[in-house]
N, C-alpha and C positions, 0 to 999 in steps of 0.2 A: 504839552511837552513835545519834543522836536521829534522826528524819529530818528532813533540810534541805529547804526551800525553793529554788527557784532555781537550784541544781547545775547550769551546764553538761554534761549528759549529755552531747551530742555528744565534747569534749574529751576527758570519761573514756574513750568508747568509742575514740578514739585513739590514748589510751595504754595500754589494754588492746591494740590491736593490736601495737604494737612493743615493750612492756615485756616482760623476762622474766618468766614466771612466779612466781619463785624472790623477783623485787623487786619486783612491783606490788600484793603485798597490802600492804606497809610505806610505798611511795610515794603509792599510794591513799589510806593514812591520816593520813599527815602532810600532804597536802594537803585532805584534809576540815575535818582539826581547825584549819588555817590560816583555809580559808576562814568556817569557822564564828568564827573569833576579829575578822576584818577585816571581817564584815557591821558588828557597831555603830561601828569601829573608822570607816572610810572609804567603808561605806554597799554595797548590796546591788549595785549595777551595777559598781563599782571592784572590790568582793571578784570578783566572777562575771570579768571583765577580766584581773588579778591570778594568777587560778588559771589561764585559757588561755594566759596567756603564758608561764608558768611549767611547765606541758606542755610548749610548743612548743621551751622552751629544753631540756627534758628528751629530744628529739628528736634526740640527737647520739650520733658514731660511738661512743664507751666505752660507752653503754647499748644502741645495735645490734649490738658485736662480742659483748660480754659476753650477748647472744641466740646467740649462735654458731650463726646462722639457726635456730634451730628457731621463730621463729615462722611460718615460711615456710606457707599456710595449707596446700595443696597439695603435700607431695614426692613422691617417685617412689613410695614404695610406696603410699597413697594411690592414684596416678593406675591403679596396678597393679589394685588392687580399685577404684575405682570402672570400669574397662573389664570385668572379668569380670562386677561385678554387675552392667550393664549389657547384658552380651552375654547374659550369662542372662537378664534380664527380656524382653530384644527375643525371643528366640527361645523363650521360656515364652509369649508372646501373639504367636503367629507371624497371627495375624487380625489384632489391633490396627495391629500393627508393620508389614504390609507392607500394609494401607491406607494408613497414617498416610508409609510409604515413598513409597509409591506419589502419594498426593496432593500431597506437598510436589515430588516430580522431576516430575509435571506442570508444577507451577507455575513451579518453577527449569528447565524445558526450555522452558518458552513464553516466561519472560523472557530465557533466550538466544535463544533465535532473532528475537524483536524484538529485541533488542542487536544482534544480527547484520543484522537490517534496516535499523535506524536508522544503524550504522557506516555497511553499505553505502549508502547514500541520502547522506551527510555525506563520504564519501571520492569522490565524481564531481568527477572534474578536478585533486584537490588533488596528483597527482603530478607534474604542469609544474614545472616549475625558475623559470619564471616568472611562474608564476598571480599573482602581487601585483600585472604589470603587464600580463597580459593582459584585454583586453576584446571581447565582444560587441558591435557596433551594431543598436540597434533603431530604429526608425520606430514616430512617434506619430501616425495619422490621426485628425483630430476626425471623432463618428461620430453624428448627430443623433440617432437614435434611442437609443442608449447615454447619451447626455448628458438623456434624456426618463424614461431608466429609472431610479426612485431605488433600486433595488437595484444599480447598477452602481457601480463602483469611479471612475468619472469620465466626463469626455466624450471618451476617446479611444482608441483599439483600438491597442492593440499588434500589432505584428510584425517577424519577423526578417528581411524581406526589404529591400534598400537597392538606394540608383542603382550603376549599373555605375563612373560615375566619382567613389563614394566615396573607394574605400580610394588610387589613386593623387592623388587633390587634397587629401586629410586628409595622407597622406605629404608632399606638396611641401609644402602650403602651413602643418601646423600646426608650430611646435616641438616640442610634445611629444612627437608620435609616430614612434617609430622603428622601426619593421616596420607593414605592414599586405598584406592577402592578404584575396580573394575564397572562398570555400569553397558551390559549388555542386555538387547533386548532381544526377544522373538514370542512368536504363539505358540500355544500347548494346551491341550487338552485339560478339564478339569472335571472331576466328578465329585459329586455329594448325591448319594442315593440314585436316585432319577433325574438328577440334574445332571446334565454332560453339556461342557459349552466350551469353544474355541476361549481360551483370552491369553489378553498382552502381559507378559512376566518378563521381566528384570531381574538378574542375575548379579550381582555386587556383592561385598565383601562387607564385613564387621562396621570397619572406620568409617562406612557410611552413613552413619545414625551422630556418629560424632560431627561431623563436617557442615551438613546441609541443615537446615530450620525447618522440617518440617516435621510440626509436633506430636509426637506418639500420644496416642490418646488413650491404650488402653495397653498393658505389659511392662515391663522393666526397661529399659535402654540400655543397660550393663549386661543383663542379659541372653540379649538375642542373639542367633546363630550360633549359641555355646555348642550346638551339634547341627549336624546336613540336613536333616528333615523339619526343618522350622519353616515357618512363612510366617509373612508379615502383612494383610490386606489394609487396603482401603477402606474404611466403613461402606461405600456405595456395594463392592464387590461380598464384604462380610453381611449385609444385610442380600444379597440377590441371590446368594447357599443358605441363610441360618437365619434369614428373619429375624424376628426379636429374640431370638435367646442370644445368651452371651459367647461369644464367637471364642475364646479363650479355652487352648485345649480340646479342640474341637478337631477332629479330622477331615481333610481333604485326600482325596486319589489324583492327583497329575503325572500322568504318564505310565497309569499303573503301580504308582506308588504314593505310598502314605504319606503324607506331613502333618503336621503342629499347629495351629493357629496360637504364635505365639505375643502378636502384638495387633494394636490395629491403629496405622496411622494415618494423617491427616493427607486428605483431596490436595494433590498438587494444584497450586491456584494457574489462573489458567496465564499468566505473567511468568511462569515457569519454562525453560530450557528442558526441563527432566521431568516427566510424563509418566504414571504409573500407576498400577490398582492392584498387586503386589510382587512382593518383593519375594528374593530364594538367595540365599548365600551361593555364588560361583562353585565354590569347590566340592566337588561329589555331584557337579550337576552337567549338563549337558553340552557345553560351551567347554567347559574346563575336561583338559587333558594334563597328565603330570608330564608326559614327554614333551608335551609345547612349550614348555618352559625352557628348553634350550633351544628353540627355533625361533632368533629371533628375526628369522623373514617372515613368517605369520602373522600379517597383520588383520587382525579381526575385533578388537578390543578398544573399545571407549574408554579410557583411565584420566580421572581426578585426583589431586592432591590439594592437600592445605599446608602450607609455607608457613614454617614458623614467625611469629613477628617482626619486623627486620631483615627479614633476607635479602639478600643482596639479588636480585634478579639477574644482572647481568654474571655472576658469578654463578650462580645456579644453570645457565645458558653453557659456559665452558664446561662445567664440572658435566654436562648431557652430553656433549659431542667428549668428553673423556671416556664416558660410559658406553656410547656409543662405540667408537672407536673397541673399546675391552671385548665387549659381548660380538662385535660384527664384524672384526678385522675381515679372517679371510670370505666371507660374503659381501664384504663392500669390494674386496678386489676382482671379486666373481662376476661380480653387478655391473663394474664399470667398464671391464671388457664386453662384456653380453651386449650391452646397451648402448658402447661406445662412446662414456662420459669423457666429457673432455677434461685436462688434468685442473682447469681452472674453477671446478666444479665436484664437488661431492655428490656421491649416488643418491644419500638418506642424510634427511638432518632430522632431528627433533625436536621441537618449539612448545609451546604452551601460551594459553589465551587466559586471561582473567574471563571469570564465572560471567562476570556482568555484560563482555563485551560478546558473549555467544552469539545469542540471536540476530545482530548486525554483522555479523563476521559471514557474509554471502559466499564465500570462497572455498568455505569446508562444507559441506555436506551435513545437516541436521534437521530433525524432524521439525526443528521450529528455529527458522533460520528467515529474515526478512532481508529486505535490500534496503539499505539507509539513503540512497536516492531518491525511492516513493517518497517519503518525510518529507523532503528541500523539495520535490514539485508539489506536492500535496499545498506543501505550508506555501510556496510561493502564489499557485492558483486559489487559494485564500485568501490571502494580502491582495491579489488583484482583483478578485471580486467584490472584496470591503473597499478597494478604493475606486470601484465602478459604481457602486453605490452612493459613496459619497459624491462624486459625480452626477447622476440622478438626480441627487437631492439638489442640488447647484443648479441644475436645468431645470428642473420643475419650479423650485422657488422662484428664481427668475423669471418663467413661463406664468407665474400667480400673480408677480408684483405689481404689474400696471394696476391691477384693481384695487392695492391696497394704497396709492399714490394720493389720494384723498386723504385717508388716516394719516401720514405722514406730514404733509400740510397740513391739516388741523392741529396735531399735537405739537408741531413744531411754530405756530404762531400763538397757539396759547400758553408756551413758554418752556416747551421740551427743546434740551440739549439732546445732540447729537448721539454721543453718547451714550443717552438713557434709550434710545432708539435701536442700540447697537447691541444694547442688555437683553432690550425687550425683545427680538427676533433674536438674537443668540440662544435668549431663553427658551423660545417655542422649538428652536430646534431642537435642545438635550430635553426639551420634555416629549418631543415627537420622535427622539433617537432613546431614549427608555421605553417607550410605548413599543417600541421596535423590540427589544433586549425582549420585552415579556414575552414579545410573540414569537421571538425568535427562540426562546427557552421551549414553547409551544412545539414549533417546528424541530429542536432538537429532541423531544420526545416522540412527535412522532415520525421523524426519521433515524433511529437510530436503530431499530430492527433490520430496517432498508440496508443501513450503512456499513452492521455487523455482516450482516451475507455477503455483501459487494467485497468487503475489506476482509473477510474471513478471520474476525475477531470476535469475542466477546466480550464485549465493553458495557458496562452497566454504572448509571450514575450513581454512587453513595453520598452518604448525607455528610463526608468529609469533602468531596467533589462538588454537592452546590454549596458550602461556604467556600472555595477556594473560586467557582466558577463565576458566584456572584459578585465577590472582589474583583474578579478579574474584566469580567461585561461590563461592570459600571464603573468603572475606571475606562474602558474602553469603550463605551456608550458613549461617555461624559466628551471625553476628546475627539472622538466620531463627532457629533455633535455639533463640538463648537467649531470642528476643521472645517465639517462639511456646510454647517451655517455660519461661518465669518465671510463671506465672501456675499451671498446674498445679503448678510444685516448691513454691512458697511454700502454694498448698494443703493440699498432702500430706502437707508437713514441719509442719505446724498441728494433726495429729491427737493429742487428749491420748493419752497411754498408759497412765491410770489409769483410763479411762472403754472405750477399745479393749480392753485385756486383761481388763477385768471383762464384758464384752460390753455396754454399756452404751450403745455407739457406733452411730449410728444413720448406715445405710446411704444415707441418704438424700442425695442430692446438688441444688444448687442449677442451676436450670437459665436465670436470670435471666439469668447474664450471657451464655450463649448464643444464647437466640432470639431477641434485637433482632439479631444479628451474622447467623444462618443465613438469617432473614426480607430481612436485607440484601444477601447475597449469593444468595440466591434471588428478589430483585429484579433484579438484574445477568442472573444466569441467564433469567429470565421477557424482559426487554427484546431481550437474546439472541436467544432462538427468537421472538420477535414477530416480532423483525426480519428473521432468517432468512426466517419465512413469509414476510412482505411481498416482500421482495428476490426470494424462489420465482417465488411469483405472474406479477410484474410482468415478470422476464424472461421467464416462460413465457408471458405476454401478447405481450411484444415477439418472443417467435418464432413466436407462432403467430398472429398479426393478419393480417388481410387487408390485403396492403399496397396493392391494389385492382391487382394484376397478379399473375402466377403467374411468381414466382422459382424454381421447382422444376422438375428434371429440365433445366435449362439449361448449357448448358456454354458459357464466357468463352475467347476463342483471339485473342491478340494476333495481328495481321497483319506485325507485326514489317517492315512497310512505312514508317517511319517517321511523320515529320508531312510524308509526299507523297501524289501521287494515285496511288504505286502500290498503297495500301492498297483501294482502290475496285475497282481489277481483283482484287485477291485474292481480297476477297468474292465476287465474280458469279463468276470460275472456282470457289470452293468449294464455290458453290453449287448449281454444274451438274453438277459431281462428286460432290458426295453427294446429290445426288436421287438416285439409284438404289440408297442404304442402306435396307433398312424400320426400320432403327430409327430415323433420322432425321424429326422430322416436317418440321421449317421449319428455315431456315437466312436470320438477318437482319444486319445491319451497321450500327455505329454509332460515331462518336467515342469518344464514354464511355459507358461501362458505370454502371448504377447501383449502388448501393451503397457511400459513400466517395468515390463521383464527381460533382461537383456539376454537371460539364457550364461550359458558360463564360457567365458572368457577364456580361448586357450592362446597363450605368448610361444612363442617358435622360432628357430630358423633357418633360413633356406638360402644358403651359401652367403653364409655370413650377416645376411640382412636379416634384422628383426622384424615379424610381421605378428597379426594375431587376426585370429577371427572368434564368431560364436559360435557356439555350438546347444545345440538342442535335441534331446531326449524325444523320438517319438515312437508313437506303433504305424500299422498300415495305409491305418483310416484316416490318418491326419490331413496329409496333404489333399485327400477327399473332399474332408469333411468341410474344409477353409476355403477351397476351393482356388488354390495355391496352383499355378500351371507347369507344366515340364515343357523346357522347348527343346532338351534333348533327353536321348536316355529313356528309363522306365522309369516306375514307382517301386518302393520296397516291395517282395510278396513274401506274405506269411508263411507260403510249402514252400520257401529256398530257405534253405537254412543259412547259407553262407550269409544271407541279410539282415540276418539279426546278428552277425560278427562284427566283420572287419569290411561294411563296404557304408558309403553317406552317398548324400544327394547335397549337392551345393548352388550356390546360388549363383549366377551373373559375378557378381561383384567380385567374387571369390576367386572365379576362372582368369577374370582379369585382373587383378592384384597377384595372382602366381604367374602372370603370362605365357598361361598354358593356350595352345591352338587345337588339341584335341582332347579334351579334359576327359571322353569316356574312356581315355587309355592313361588315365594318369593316376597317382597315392597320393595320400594325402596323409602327414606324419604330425599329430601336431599334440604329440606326447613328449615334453621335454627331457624324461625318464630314462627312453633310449630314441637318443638321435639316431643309432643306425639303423633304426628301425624302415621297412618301406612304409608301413604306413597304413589306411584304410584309402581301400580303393572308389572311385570314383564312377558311380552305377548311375546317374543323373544329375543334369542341370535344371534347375528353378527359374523363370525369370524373377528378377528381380522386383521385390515386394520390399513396403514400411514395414518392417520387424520392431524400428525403433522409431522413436518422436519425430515427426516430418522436423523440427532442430537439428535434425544432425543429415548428413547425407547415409545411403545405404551403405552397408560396411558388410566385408566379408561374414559368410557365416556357410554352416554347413547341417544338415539334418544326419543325424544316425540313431541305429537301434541295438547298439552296444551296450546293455545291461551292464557292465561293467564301469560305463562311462556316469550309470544313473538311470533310476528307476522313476517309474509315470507319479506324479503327484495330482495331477489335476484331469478331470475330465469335463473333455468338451462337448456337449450335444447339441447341434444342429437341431432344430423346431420349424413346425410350421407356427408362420404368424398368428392361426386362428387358438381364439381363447388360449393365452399362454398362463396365466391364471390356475387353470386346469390341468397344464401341461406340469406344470411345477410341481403342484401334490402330485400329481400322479408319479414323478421323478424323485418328489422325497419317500414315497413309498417303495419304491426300488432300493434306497437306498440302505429306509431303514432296514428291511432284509437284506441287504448286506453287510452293514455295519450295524445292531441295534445301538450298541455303546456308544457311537460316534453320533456329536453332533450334524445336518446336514446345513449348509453355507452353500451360496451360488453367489454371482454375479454375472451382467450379463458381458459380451467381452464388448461392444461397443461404448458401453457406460467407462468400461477401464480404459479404452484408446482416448475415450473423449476429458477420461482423469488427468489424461499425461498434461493438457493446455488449462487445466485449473488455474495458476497463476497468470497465464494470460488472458485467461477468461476476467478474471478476477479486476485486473488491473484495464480492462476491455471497461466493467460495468464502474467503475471509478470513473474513469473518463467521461463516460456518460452521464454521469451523476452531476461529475462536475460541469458539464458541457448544459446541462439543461438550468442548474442553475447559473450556469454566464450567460444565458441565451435570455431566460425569464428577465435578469437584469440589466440587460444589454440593451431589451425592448423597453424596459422603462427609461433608459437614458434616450432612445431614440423619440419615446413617446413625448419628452421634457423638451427634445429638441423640435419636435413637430411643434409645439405649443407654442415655442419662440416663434418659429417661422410665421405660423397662424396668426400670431398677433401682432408683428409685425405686417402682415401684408393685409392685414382687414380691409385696408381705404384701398388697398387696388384691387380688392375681391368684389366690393360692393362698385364698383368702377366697372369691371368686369362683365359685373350681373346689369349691370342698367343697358348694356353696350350689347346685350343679347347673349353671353358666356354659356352654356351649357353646363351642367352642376360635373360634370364627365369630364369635360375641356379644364374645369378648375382645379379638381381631381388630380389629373395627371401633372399639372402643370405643380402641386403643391410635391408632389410627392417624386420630382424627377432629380430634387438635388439629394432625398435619402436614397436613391439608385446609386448615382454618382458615388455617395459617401462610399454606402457599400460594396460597390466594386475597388473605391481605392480601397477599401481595406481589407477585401478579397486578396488585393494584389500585393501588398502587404504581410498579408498572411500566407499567403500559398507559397512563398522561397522556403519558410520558416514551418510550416507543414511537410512540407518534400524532402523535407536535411533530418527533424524526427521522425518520421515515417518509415525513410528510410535504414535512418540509424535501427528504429527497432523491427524491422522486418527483417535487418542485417542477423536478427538471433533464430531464425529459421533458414534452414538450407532450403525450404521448399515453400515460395512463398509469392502471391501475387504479384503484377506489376504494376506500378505508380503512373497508370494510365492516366489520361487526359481526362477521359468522362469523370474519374475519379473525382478531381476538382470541380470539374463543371456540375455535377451532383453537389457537392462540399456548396457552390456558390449559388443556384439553385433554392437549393433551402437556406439559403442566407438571404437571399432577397427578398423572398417568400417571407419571412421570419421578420424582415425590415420593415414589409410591404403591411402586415398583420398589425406592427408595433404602430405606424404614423398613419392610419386609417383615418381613426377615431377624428382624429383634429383637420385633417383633410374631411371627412363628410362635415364631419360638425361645421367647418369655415365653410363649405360649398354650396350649406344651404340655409345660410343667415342671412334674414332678409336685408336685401340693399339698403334698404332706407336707415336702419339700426348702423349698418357698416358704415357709411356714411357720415353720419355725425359722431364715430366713434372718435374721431384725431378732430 
């Protein structure tokens, strides 16, 4: 037959698929000779039309039974032999195969375990029975300087804190809301017998048992709180007072007073916003005042509600700002002059957050609050190392195939289609990309303790988590698999067999479409370790910076005296009592402790402009003991009395933010109570010291010994370094002669300074984590790619050697275009290194420079890392004997 023009191929190829054999050489030809009759007939698009439809009608069950499936491409015995020649290939190149293993269950372990992150981060809160109609209240202050900055999100600061007579005047007065409950925390003392221990209690209201899911295990629910001295523990906290008997009715002392053990509910899971080991009803407790109920500038209160079904959220929003507006009229008019709100802006708003959306909501302040950017880079350097992987496997197959070129010409002359070629290495790939999923399940057991510390979660796999995880891997195995081996199969099954069995076939493999891919994710890798270094650096700046006082060898001992003046005797008996320790040198006393403590905040001002600084509670010994310097002025002394009144000591920052020139002759008034006041005078300057997270820059502050202002809560003691061990009991023995009642707690204060960069420590060893696994896989793409080069250049390596080469000369000369790679994608990577580096070093006021060695270390160990990765295949080519290399092409 002639050749036709036009033929719908595709069609054909169709009906070759489901015709029998036996009928599609006859049906083929009466449908050619048609179509070749209907070109002049009804014209070249009509015939082409014509003939597909007449395929498709040809599509029916009497032409598929009378297949009596054998066109099935695949059956058993097939799938029989493509797993053994499989299993013989993989374990015939037990090198290729268990890099190629191994690099893919990297990649499929790193994307579970960010799976595993991003769940956990997306499942906080979602177990309430009523999360649709639970809500958060937050508080919106306008905040001038915020509103000045144009990288801020707006003019107004969030936070979680509310008036005390929110959540019961939101209950009476809105419709909508049908539960509402206070949820404040703090530490308090608890005793049972001879058990006395600090812990964390939560203060809320009745409607709380109603709103939240978390199950009471042991007491009524209608019940509780019927009067003030009830509590409600944890089983953890109910078994560490009362062991096994039954905790119900049982007495507790907190605070010197009795309560109830009248319920015991269930461990908040740790997916939880709300954190607790028991509960105290608010009212008649120590948070709650009855006069704060008409102060609604007090903001101190965490408040939740649950919204009846249907509520109109946007109207619930107006009907806030009405309420607002009632309870704060003339305090908003107070606010807006004080602060100088402009008229286009309101002083306070009031919003609320859905329960689920907490923990991502980075903007308000909470004990369990994430940033939902880690997620999107997390999850993005996941994607990029599952697709550096796949990559890997691309290079290295190719890097294998010259030696399988023989198999392919036999099976293809002894009557294998293309196709079944394309099966058969597709195959070995999803069975060498499963073998990966196992091990990579391997590796996410045992890196997931690793994973949990770095990411400061606890994540645990349950056995609802491996069927959802195994669904999810082999479904992403399977296409892993066939993505990453479609490109080698289709290669391999291309080798002619008239030109391989006559040797004709040249060993030479194309390395094109691998090096823009390796150079790519050797940019990924490079950006990596830049960044590592940088993040190195910077925290080892932040812990070893002079914070302009000596945090070391200190030890932090709550006075566990409450907010009274017995905290002030504690200190001076401790102090009288360990003078006689040598390892103690100094022993001082203060409110707050630095570190995390900002000391209290006083707002002021000083002809007309609004200023604020901190303030801090101390005694004598303080600025001693820190070893805090004066660069004008004295130190407080104990026999002047006037120093324990009305005189501070202040800092740098302070003297310039007042622009005062001779500050020992200056007041300082920063009592908003009576502006006419002069003030506390001004007896010393400090230089300038980190009081707060090198994040922020130094900010005014001033030290005083005004009892009035606030009593000593903590004591500091200075130690010698030697056996501190020793030093400790011998300080809880001091202690417990002063306090028997009182549990003793210390920390040490440089453990608290180095608390403050937790989250950047934290998000430091992610990087790292992820950085080592782009580096381990980066080096197997580079290793895939040396194997190309290798085999390719065999006939000029053994050329080389006969011509006198040095195994050294050959060496360098193999290994000078992965140099090359790696600098271009040094260079490549370092713009895009330097712009996030930047960006986050921009959240530190006090923070290294993006020096040059910086990089040149980053590229460094990049080359090194290249240099390690394409060795192997450079020695191995270097010193194959000529004569072998030779007859290899």
């Amino acid at each position: 037959m002639k050749e036709l023009n036009g033929i719908p191929r595709v069609a054909l190829r169709f009906l070759a698929w489901f015709c029998p054999s036996d009928l599609l050489e006859g049906i083929e030809g009466d449908l050619l000779e048609r179509f070749e009759d209907d070109i002049p007939d009804i014209g070249l698009r009509k015939a082409r039309g014509r003939l597909v439809w007449t395929v498709l009608l040809l599509f029916r069950p009497s032409i598929l039974l009378r297949n009596k499936f054998s066109w099935r491409i695949i059956n058993g015995i097939m799938i029989r032999n493509y797993i053994t020649v499989a299993s013989r290939n993989i374990l015939k190149r037990k090198l290729y195969s268990s890099i190629n293993a191994f690099g893919l269950s990297i990649g499929i372990a790193f994307c579970i375990l960010i799976y595993l992150f991003i769940k956990d981060e997306q499942s906080f809160d979602q177990f309430h029975v009523n999360k649709t109609h639970l809500y958060r209240m937050y508080s919106e202050v306008y905040d001038a300087g915020q509103a000045a900055n144009p990288e801020s999100d707006g003019p107004y600061r969030k936070m979680s804190q509310m008036q005390l007579a929110l959540a019961p005047v939101m209950k009476a007065e809105l419709p909508e809301v049908q539960y509402a409950t206070h949820y404040c925390q703090n530490n308090t003392l608890f005793r049972k017998d001879d058990k006395i221990f600090r812990e964390s209690i939560v203060y809320i209201d009745p409607d709380f048992f109603s709103m939240f899911s978390f199950p009471l295990l042991k007491g009524n629910v209608k019940h509780l709180f019927q009067g003030k001295d009830e509590i409600v523990l944890t089983p953890k906290l109910a078994e560490k007072y009362f062991g096994n008997t039954d905790p119900l009715g049982q007495v507790l002392i907190i605070n010197d007073r009795p309560v109830t053990v009248t319920g015991i509910i269930a461990e908040p899971p740790a997916n939880s916003s709300l954190q607790f080991q028991a509960l105290l009803p608010i009212e008649g407790w120590g948070p709650y005042n009855q006069h704060n109920l008409d102060k609604w500038m007090n903001l101190g209160f965490a408040t939740f509600v649950q919204l009846y079904p249907g509520a109109d959220l946007n109207n619930l929003q107006t009907k806030l700002a009405a309420l607002r507006d009632k309870y704060m009229t003339d305090d908003l008019v107070q606010w807006r002059e004080r602060d100088k709100v402009p008229a286009a802006y309101v002083p306070y708003n009031i919003g609320f957050t859905n329960i689920t959306a907490i923990h991502l909501q980075k903007d308000i302040s909470w004990d369990k609050v994430s940033d939902p950017k880690y997620a999107w880079i997390l999850s993005g350097i996941a994607l990029l190392i599952l697709f550096i992987a796949c990559i890997n496997y691309i290079s290295l197959a190719l890097t294998s195939s010259a030696r399988r070129r023989m198999e392919v010409g036999i099976r293809k002359v002894v009557g294998a289609y293309r196709r079944q070629l394309v099966y058969q290495f597709a195959f070995e790939s999803v069975m060498l990309a499963l073998l990966s999923m196992f091990i990579g399940f391997g590796l996410v057991t045992l890196f997931l303790p690793a994973f949990n510390e770095f990411t400061g979660k606890n994540i645990s796999i349950t056995a609802t988590d491996v069927i959802s995880l195994s669904g999810i891997s082999v479904g992403l195995t399977v296409l892993v698999g066939l993505l990453a081996g479609c490109y080698p199969a289709l290669y391999l099954s291309g080798f002619r067999p008239v030109q391989v069995l006559k040797g004709v076939f040249t060993a030479r493999l194309s390395a094109g479409f691998s090096k823009p891919l390796v150079v790519f994710q050797f940019v990924l890798s490079s950006f990596l370790i830049i960044s590592s270094v940088v993040m190195y650096r910077q925290m080892r700046f932040v812990t070893t910076k002079d914070l302009g006082y000596n945090q070391h060898q200190v030890i932090v001992i709550p006075t566990q005296a409450g907010w009274r003046e017995d905290g002030n005797k504690v200190v001076e008996q401790f102090r009288q009592l360990a003078a006689g320790n040598p390892s103690v040198v100094s022993v001082a006393g203060t409110d707050y402790p630095f570190a995390g403590n900002d000391g209290m905040v006083y707002g002021y001002q000083v002809k007309g402009e609004n200023k604020a600084t901190h303030g801090f509670n101390i005694d004598t010994y303080f600025l001693k003991t820190l070893g805090i310097q004066l660069v004008q002025g004295r130190d407080f002394d104990i026999n002047n009395l006037a120093d324990t009144a009305k005189t501070i000591v202040v800092n740098e920052a302070l003297v310039k933010d007042m622009g005062w020139t001779d500050p020992l002759n200056e007041h300082l008034n920063f009592h908003m109570s009576d502006p006419t006041a002069i003030g506390s005078r001004v007896i010393g300057v400090v230089k300038d010291f980190h009081f707060l997270s090198l994040e922020e820059n130094i900010k005014p502050m001033f030290f005083s010994m005004d009892r009035n202002d606030g009593s000593l809560h903590h004591i500091l003691v200075r130690v010698t370094p030697d056996n501190i061990p020793a030093t400790i009991e011998q300080l809880q023995k001091v202690f417990r002669r002063i306090s028997p009642d009182k549990p003793f707690e210390y920390t040490f204060l440089d453990d608290n300074v180095a608390r403050q960069y937790a989250s950047f420590d934290r998000w430091m060893n992610i990087m790292a984590f992820s950085t080592t696994f782009a580096i381990i896989i980066s080096c197997l793409g580079l290793f895939g790619l040396a194997g190309i080069n290798a085999v390719n250049r065999t006939k000029e390596i053994g050329i080389r050697k006969v011509m006198g080469a040095e195994v050294m000369s050959i060496f360098m000369m193999l290994n000078k275009q992965f140099i090359w790679l790696s600098l271009i994608a040094f260079a490549l990577a370092t713009p895009l290194a330097w712009y996030a580096m930047r960006r986050w070093l921009g959240s530190f006021q006090f923070h290294i420079d993006l020096t040059w060695y910086l990089f040149a270390a980053g590229m460094l160990l990049g080359l090194l890392v290249a240099l390690m990765a394409v060795s192997y295949h450079a020695v191995k080519a270097a010193r194959v004997n000529p004569a072998d290399s030779l007859k290899y092409e």
